[in-house]
Backbone of each chain as ProteinMPNN parsed JSONL, in Angstrom:
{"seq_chain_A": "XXXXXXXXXXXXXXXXXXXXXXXXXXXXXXXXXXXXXXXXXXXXXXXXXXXXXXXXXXXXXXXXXXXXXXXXXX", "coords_chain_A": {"N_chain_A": [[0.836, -1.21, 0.0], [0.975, 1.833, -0.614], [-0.164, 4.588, 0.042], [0.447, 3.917, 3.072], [0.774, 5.455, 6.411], [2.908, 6.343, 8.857], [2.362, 7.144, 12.343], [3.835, 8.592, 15.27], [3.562, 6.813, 18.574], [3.343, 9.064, 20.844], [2.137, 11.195, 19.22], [-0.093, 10.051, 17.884], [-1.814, 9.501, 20.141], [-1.8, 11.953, 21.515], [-3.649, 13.016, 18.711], [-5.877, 11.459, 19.396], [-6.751, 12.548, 21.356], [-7.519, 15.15, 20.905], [-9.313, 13.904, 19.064], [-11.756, 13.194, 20.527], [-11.899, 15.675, 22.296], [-13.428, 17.37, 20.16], [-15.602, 15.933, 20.123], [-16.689, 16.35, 22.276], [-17.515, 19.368, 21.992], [-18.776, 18.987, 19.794], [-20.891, 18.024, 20.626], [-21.679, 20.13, 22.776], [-22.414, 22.077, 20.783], [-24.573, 20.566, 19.715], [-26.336, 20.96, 21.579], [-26.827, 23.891, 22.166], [-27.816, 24.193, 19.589], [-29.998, 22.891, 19.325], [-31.026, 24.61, 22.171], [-31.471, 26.928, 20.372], [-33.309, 26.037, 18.58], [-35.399, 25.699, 19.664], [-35.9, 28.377, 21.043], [-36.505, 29.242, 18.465], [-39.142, 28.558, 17.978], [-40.314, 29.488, 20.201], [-40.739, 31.883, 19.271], [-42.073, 31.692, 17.503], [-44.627, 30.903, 18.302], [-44.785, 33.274, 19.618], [-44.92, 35.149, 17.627], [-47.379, 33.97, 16.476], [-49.204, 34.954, 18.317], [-49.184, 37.385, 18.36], [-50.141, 37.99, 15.793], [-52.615, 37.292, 16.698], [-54.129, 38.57, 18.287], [-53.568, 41.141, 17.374], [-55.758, 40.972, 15.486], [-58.028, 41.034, 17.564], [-58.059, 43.49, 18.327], [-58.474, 44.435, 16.034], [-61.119, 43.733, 15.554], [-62.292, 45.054, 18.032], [-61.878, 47.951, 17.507], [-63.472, 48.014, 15.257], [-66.027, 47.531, 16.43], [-66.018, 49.491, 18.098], [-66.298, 51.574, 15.563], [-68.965, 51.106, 14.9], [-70.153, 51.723, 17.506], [-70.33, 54.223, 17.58], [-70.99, 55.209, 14.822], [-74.421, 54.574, 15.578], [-74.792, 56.355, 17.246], [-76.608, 59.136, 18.205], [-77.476, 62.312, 16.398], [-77.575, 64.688, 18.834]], "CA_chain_A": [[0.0, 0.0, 0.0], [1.853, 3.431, -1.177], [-0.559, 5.673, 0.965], [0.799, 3.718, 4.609], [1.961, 6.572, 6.766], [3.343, 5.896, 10.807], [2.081, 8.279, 13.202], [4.446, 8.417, 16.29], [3.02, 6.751, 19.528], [2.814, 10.109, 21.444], [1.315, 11.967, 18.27], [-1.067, 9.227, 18.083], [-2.427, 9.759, 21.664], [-2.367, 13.504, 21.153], [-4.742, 12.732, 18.184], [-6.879, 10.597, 19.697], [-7.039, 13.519, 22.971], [-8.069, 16.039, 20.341], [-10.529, 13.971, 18.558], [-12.026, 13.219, 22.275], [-12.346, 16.659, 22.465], [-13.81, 17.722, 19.003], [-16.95, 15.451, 19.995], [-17.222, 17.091, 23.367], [-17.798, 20.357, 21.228], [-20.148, 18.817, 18.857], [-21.957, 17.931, 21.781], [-22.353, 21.113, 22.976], [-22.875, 22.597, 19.58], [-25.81, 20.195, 19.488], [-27.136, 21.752, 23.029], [-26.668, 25.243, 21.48], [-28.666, 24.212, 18.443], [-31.35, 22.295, 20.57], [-32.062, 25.971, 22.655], [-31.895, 27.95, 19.379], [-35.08, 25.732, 17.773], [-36.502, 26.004, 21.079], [-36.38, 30.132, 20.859], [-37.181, 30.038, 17.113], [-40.812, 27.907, 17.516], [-41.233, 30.256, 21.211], [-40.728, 33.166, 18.364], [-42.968, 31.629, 16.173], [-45.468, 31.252, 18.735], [-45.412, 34.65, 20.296], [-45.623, 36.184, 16.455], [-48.956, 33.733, 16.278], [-50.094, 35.183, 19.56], [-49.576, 38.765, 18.233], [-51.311, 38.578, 14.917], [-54.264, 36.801, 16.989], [-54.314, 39.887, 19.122], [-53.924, 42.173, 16.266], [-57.078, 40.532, 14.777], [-58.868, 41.097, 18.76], [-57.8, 45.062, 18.082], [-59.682, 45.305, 14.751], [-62.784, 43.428, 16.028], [-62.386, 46.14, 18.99], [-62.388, 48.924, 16.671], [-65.136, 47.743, 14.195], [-67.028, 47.466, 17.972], [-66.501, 51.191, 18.606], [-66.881, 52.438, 14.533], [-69.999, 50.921, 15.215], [-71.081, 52.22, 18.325], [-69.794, 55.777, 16.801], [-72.502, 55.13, 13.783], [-75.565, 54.359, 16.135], [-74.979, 57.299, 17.889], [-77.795, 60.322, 17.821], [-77.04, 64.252, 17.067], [-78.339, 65.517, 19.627]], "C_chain_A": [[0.869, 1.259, 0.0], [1.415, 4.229, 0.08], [-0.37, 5.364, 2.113], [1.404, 5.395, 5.288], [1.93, 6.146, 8.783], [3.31, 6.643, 11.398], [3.196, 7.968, 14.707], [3.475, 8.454, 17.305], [1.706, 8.23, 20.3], [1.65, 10.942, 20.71], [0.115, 11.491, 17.93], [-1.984, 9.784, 19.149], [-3.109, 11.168, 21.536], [-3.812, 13.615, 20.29], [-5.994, 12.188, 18.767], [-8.046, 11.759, 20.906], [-8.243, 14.671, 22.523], [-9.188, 15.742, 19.505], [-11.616, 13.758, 19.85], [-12.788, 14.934, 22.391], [-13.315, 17.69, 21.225], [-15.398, 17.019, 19.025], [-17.559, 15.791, 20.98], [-18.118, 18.737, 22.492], [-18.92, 20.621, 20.564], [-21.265, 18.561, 19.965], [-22.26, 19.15, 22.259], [-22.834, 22.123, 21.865], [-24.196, 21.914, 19.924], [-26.82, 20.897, 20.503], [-27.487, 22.91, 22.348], [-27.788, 25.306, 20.526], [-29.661, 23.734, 18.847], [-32.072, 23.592, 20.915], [-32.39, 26.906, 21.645], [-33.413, 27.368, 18.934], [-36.095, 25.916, 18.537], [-37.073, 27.341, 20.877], [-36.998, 30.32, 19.657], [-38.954, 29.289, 17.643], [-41.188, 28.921, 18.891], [-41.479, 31.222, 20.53], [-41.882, 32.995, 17.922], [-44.307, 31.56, 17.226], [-45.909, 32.458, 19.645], [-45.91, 35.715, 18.493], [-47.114, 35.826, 16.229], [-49.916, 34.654, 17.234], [-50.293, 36.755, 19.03], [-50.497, 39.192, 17.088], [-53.077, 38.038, 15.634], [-54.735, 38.49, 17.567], [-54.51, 40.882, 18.489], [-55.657, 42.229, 16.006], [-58.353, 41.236, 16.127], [-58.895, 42.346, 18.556], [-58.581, 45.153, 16.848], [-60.91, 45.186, 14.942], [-63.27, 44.634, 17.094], [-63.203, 47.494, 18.414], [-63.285, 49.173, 15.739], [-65.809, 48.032, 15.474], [-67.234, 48.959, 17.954], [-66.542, 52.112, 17.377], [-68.679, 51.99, 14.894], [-70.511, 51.323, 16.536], [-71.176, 53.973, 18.196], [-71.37, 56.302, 15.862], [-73.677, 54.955, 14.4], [-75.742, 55.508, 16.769], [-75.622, 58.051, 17.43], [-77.197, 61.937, 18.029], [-78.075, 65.008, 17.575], [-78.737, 67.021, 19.655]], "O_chain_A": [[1.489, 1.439, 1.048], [2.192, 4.54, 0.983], [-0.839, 6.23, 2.852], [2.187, 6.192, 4.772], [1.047, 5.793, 9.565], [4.337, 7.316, 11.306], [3.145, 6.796, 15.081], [2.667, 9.376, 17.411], [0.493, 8.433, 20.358], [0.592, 11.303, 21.226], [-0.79, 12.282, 17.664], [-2.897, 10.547, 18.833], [-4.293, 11.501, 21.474], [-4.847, 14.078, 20.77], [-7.093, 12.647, 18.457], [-9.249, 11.808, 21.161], [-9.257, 15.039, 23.116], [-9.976, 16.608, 19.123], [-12.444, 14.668, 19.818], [-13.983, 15.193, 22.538], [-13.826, 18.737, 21.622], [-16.272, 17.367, 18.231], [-18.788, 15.714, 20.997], [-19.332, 18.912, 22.592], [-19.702, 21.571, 20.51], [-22.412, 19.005, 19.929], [-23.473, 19.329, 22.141], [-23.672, 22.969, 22.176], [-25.026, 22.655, 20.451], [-27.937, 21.307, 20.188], [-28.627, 22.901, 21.883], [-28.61, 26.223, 20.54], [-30.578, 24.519, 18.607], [-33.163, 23.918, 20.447], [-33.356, 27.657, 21.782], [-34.442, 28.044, 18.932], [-37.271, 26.191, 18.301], [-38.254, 27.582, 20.626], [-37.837, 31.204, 19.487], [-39.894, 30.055, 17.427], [-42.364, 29.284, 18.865], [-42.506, 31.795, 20.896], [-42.726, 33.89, 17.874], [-45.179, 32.342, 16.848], [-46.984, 32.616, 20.224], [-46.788, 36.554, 18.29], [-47.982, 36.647, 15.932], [-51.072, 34.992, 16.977], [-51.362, 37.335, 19.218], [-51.286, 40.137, 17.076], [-54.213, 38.297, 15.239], [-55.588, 39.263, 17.129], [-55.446, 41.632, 18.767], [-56.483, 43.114, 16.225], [-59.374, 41.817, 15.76], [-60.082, 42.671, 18.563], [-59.381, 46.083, 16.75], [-61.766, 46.036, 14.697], [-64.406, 45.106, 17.044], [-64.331, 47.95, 18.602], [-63.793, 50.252, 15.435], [-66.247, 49.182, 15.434], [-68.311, 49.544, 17.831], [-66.755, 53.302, 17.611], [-69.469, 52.906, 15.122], [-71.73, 51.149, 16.534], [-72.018, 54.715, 18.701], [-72.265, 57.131, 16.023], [-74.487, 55.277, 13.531], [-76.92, 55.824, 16.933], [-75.594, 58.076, 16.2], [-76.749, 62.553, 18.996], [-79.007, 65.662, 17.108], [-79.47, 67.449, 20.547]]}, "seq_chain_B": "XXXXXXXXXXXXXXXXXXXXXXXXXXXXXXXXXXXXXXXXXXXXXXXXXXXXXXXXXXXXXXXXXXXXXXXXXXXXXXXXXXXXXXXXXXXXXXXXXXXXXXXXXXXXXXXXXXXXXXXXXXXXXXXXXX", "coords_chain_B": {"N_chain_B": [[-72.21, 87.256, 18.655], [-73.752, 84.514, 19.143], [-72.099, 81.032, 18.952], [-73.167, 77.833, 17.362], [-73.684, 74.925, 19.284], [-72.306, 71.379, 18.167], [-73.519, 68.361, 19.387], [-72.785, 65.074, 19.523], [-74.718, 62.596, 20.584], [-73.987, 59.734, 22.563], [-74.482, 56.014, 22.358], [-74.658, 54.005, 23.791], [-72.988, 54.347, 26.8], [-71.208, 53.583, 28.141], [-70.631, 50.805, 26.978], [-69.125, 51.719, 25.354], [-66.557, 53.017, 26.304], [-66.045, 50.618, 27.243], [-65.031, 49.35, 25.105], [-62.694, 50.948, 24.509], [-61.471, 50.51, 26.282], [-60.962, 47.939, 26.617], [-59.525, 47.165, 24.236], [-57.107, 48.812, 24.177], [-55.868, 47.942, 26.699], [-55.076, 44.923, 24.661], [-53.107, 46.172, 22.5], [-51.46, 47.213, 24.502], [-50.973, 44.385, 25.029], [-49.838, 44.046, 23.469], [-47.543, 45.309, 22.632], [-46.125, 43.701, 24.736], [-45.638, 41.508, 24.117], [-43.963, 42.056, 21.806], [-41.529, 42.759, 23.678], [-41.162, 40.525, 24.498], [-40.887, 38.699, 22.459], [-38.33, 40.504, 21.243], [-36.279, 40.226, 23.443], [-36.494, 37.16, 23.137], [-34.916, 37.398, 20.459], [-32.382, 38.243, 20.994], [-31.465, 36.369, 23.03], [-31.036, 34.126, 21.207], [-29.308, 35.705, 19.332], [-27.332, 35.577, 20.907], [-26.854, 32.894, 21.978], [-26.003, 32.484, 18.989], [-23.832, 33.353, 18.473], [-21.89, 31.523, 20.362], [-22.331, 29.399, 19.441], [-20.631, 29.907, 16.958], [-18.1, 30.394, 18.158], [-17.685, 27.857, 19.092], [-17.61, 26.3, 16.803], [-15.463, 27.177, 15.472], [-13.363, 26.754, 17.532], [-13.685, 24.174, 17.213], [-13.037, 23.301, 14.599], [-9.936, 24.497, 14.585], [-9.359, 22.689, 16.462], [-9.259, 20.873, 14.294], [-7.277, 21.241, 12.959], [-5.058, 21.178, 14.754], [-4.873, 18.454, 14.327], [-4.068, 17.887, 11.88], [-1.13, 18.806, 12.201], [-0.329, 17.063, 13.72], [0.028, 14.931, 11.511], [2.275, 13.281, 9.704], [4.959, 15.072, 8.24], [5.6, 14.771, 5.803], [3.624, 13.892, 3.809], [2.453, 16.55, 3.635], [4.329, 17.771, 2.393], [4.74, 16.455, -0.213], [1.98, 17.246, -1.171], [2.508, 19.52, -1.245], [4.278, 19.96, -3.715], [2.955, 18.782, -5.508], [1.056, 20.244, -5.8], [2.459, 22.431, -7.05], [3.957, 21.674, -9.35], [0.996, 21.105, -10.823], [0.647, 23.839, -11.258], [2.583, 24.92, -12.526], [2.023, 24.163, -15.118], [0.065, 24.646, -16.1], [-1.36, 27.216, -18.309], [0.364, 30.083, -19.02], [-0.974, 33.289, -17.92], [-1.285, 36.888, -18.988], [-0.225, 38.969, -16.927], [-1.595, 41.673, -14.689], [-0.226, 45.098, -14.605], [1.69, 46.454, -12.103], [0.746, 49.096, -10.983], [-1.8, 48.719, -11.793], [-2.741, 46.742, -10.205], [-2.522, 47.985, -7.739], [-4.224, 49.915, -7.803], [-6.76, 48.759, -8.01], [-6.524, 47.16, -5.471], [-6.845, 49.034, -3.924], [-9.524, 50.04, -4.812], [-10.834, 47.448, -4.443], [-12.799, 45.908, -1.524], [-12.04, 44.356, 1.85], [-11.599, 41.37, 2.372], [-14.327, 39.397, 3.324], [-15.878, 37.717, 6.028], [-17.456, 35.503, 5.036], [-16.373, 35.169, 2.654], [-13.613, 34.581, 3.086], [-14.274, 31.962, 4.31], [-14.967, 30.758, 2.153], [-12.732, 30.393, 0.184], [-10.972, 29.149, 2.122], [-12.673, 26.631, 2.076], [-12.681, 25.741, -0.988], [-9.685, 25.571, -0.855], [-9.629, 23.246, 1.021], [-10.91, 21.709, -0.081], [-9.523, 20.932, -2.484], [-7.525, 19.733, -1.68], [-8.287, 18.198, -0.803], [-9.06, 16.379, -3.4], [-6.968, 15.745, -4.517], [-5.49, 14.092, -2.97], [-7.306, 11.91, -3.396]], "CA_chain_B": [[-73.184, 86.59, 17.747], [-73.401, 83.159, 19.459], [-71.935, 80.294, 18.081], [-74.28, 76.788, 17.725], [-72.482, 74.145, 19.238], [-73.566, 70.31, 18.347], [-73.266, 66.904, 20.026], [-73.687, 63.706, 19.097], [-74.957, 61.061, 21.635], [-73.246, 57.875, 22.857], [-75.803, 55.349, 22.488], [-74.282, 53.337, 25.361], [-70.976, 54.877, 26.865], [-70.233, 52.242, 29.112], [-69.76, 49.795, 26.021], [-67.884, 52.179, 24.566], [-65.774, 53.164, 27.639], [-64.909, 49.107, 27.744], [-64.385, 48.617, 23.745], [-61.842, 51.11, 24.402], [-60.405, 50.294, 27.667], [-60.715, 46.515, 25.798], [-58.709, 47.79, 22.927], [-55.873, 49.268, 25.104], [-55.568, 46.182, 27.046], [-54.944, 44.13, 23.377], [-52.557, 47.14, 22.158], [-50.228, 47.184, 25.414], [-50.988, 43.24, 25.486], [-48.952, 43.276, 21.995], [-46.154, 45.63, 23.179], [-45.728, 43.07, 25.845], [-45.465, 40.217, 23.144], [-43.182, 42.491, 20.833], [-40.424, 42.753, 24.104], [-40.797, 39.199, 24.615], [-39.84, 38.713, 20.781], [-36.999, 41.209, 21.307], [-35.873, 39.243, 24.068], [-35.857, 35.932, 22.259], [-33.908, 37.497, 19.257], [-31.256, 38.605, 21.386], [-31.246, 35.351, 23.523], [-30.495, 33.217, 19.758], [-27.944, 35.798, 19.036], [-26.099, 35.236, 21.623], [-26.155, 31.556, 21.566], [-24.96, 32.306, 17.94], [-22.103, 34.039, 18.969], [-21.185, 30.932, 21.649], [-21.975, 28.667, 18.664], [-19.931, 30.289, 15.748], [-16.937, 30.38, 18.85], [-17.528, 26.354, 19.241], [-17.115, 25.625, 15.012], [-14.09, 28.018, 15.446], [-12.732, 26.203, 17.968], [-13.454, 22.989, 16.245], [-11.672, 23.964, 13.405], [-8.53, 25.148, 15.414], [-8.817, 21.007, 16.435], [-8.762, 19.69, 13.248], [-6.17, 21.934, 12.47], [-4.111, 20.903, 15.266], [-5.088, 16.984, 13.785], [-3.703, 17.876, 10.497], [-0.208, 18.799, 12.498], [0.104, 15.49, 14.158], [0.412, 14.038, 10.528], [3.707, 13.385, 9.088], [5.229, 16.061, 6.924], [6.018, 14.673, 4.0], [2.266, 13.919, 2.963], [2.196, 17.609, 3.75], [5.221, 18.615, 1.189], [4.231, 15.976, -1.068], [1.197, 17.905, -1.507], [2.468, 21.101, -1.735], [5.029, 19.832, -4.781], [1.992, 18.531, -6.659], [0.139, 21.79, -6.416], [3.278, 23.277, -7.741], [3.686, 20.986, -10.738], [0.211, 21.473, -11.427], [0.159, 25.201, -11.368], [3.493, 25.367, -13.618], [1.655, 23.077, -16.541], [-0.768, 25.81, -16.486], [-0.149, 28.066, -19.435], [0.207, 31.662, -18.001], [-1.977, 34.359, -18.039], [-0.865, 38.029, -18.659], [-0.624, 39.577, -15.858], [-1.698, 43.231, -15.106], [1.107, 46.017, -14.338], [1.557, 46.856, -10.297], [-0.248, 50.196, -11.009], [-3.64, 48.618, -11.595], [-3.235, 45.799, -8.883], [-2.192, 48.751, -6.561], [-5.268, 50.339, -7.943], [-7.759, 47.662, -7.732], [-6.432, 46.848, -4.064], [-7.904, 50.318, -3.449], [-11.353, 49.713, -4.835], [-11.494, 45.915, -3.633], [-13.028, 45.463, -0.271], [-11.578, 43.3, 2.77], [-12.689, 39.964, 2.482], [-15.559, 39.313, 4.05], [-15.894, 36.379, 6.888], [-17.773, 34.234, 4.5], [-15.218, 34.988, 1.37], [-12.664, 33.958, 3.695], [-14.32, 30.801, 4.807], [-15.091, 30.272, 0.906], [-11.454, 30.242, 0.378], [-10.612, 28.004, 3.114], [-12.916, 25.433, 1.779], [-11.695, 25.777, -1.912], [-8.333, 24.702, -0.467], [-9.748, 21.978, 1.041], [-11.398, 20.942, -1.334], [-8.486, 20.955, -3.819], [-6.312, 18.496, -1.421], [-8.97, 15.926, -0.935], [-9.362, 15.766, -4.57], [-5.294, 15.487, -4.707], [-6.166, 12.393, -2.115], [-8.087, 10.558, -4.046]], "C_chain_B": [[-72.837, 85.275, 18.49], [-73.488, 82.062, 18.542], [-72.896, 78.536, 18.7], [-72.939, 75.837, 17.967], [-73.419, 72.808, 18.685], [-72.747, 69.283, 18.54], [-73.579, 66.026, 19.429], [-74.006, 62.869, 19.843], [-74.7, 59.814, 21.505], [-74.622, 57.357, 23.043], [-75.434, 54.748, 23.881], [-72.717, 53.282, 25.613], [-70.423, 53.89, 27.694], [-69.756, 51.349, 28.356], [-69.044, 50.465, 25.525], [-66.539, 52.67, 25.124], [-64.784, 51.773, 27.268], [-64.579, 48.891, 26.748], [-63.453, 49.11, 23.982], [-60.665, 50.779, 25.471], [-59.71, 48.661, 26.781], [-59.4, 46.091, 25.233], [-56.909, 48.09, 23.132], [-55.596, 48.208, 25.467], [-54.759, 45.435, 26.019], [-53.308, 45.081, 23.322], [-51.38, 46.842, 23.105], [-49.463, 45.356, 25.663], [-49.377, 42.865, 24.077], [-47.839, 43.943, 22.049], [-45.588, 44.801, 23.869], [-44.953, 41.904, 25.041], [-44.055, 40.884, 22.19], [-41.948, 42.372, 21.762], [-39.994, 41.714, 24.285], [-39.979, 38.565, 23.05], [-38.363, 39.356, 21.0], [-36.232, 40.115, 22.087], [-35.203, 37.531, 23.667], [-34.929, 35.886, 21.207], [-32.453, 37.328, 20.051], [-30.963, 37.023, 22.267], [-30.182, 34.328, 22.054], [-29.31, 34.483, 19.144], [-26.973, 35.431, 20.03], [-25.308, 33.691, 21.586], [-25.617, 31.453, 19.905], [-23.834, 31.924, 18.199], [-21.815, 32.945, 19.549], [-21.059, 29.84, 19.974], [-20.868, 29.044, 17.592], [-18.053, 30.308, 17.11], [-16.361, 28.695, 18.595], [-17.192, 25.754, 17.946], [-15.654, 26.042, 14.833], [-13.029, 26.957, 16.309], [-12.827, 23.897, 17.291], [-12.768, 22.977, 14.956], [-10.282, 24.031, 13.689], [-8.108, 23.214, 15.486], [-8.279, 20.176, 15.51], [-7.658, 20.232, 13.156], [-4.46, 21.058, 13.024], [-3.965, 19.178, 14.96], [-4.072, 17.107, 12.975], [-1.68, 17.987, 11.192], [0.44, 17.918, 13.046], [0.922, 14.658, 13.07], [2.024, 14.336, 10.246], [4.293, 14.3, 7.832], [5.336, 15.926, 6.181], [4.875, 14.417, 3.201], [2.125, 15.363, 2.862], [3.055, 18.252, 1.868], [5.108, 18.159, -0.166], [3.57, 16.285, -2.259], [1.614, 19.178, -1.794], [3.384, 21.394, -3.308], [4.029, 19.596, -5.886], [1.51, 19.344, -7.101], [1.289, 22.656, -7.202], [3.666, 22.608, -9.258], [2.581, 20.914, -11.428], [-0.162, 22.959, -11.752], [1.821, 25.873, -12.82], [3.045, 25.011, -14.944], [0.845, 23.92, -16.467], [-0.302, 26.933, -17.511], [-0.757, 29.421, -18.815], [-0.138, 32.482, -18.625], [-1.508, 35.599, -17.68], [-1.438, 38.589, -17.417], [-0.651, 41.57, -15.104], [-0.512, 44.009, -14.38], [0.721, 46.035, -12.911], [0.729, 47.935, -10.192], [-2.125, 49.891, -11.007], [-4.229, 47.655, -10.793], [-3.11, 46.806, -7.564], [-4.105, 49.666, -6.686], [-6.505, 49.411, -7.403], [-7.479, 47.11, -6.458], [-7.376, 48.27, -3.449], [-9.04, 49.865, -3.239], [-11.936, 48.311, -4.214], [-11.8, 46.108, -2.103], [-12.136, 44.684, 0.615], [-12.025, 42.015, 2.68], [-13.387, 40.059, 3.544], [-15.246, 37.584, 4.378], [-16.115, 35.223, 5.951], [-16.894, 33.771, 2.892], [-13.812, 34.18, 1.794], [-13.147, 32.474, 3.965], [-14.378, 30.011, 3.099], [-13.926, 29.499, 0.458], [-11.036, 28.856, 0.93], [-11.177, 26.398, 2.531], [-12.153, 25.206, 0.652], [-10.502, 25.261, -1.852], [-8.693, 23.313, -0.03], [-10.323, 20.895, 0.286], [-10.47, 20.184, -2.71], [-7.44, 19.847, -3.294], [-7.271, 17.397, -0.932], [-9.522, 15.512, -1.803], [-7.676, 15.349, -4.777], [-5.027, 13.79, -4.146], [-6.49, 11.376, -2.64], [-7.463, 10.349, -5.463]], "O_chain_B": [[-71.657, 84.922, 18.473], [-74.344, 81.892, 17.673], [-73.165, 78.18, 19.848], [-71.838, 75.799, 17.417], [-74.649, 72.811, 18.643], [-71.605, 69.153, 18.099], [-74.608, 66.018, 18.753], [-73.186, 61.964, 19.693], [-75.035, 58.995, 20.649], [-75.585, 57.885, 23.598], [-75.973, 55.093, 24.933], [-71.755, 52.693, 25.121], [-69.248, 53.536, 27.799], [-68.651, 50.88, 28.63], [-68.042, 49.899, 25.088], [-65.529, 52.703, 24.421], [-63.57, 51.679, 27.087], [-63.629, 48.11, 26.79], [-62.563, 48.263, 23.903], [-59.436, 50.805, 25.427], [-58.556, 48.367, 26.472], [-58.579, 45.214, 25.501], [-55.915, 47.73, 22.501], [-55.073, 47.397, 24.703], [-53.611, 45.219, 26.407], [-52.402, 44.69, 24.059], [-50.38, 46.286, 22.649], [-48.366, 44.996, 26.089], [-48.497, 42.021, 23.909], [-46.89, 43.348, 21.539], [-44.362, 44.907, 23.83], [-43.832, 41.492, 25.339], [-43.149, 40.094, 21.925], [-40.992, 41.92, 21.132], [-38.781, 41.506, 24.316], [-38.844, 38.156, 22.804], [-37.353, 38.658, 20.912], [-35.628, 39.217, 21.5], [-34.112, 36.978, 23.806], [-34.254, 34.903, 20.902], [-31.602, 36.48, 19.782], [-29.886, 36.56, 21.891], [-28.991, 34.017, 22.06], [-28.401, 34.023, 18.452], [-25.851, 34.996, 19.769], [-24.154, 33.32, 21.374], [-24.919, 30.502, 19.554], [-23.129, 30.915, 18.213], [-20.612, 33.073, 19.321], [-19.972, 29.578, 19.457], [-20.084, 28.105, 17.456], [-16.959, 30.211, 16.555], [-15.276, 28.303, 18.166], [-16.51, 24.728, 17.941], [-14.816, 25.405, 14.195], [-12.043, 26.452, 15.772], [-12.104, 22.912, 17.142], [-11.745, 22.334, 14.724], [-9.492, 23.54, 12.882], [-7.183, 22.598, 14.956], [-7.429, 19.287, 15.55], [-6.769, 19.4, 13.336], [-3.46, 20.633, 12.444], [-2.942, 18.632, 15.373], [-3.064, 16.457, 13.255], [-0.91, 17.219, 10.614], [1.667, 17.85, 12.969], [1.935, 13.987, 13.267], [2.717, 15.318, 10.51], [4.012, 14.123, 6.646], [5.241, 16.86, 5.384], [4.944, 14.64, 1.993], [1.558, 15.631, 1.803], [2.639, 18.781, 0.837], [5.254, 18.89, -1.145], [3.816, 16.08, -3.447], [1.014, 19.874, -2.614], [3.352, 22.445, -3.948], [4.167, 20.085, -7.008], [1.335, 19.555, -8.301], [0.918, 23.552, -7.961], [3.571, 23.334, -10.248], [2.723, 20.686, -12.629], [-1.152, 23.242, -12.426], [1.909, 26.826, -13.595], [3.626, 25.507, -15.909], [0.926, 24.181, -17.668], [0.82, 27.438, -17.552], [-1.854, 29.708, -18.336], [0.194, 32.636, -19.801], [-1.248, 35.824, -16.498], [-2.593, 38.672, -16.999], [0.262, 42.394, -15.159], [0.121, 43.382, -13.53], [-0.398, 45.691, -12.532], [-0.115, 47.858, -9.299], [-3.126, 50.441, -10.548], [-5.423, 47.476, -10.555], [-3.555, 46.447, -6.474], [-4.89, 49.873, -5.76], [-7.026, 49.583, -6.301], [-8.4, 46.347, -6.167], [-8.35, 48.302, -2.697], [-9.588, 49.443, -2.22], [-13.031, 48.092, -3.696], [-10.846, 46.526, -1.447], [-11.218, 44.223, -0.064], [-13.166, 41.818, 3.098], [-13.114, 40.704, 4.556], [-14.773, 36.67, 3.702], [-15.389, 34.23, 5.895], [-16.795, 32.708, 2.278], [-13.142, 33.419, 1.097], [-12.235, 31.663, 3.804], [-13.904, 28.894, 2.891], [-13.941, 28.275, 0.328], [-10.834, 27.797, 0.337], [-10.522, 25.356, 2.503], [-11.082, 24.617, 0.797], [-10.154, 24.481, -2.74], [-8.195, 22.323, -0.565], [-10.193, 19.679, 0.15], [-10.713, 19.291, -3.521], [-6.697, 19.197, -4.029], [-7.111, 16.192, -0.738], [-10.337, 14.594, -1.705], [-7.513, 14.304, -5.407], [-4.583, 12.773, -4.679], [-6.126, 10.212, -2.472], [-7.847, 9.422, -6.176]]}, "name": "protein", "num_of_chains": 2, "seq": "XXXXXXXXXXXXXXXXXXXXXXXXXXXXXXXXXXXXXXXXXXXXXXXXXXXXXXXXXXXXXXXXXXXXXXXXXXXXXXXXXXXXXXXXXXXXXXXXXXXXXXXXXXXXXXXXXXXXXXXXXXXXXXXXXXXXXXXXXXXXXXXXXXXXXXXXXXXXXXXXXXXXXXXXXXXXXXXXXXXXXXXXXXXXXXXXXXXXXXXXXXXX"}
């Protein structure tokens, strides 16, 4: 095999220390990315909550053009 | 000369009192919702920021991987790229005046031109690899 290559013991180890630690990382990357989807869908449900509310504010205001229009000039 | 004034009558002011008190309520209810939004943006930038530190520092790892290896796959590689870049037939190249120029008008690379880069290279020695 041409492509063999001999890593020295120690350099070995080292490697092994640093891939060790490269999956600790990804692990907390994954945490990281876990609370972000968390915040985006709490996002997504506070933007639902605000257009509902929006919608409660126009029904409001139709309520009081209409009690505006019933009114008598006295 | 007196002036006529004229009114119009609330049919029923108490409902209209509470549509608007109602109304308000809703209104402040959705400021409340808009800081909570704010809040959450800034929460997910931050864990950006911790994440874009953690790829960085994963990176730095492999890096320090790639130094473990034995040098001569290293120089190997860097002789090939040079035998392939001499078999290239060469391309006039512009005077110092209009690369001094055009350093002017060019920008800084930008983070993601730089990471572009970076791959590009890597890309180019694990096709050398195979």
């Amino acid at each position: 095999m041409d492509n063999q290559i001999f890593v020295k013991i120690e350099e070995y180890d080292q490697v092994l220390k640093t891939v060790n630690l490269v999956k600790d990382k990804i692990g907390k990357a994954e945490e990281i990315i876990g609370k972000i989807t968390e915040l985006k869908s709490q996002e997504e449900e506070e933007l639902n909550n605000w257009s509902a509310n929006l919608e409660i504010v126009k029904e409001k205001v139709s309520g009081i053009e209409n009690e505006l229009a019933q009114s008598k000039k006295a | 000369m007196v002036k006529t004034q004229l009114f119009k009558q609330i049919e029923n002011p108490n409902n209209f009192r509470k549509e608007i008190l109602e109304s308000s309520k809703e209104v402040i209810e959705n400021l409340k919702i808009q800081q909570r939004i704010i809040d959450i943006r800034e929460k997910r930038f931050e864990l950006s920021k911790e994440l874009k530190i953690i790829f960085k520092e994963i990176n730095l790892l492999f890096d320090q991987t790639k130094d473990h290896l034995p040098v001569e796959i290293i120089t190997s590689f860097i002789e090939e790229q040079k035998k392939k870049t001499k078999n290239k037939p060469k391309v006039k190249t512009s005077s110092t005046k209009t690369k001094k120029k055009l350093a002017d008008i060019m920008p800084e690379p930008s983070e993601l031109n730089k990471l572009e880069t970076k791959l590009a290279d890597i890309e180019s020695k694990l096709k050398s690899l195979n």
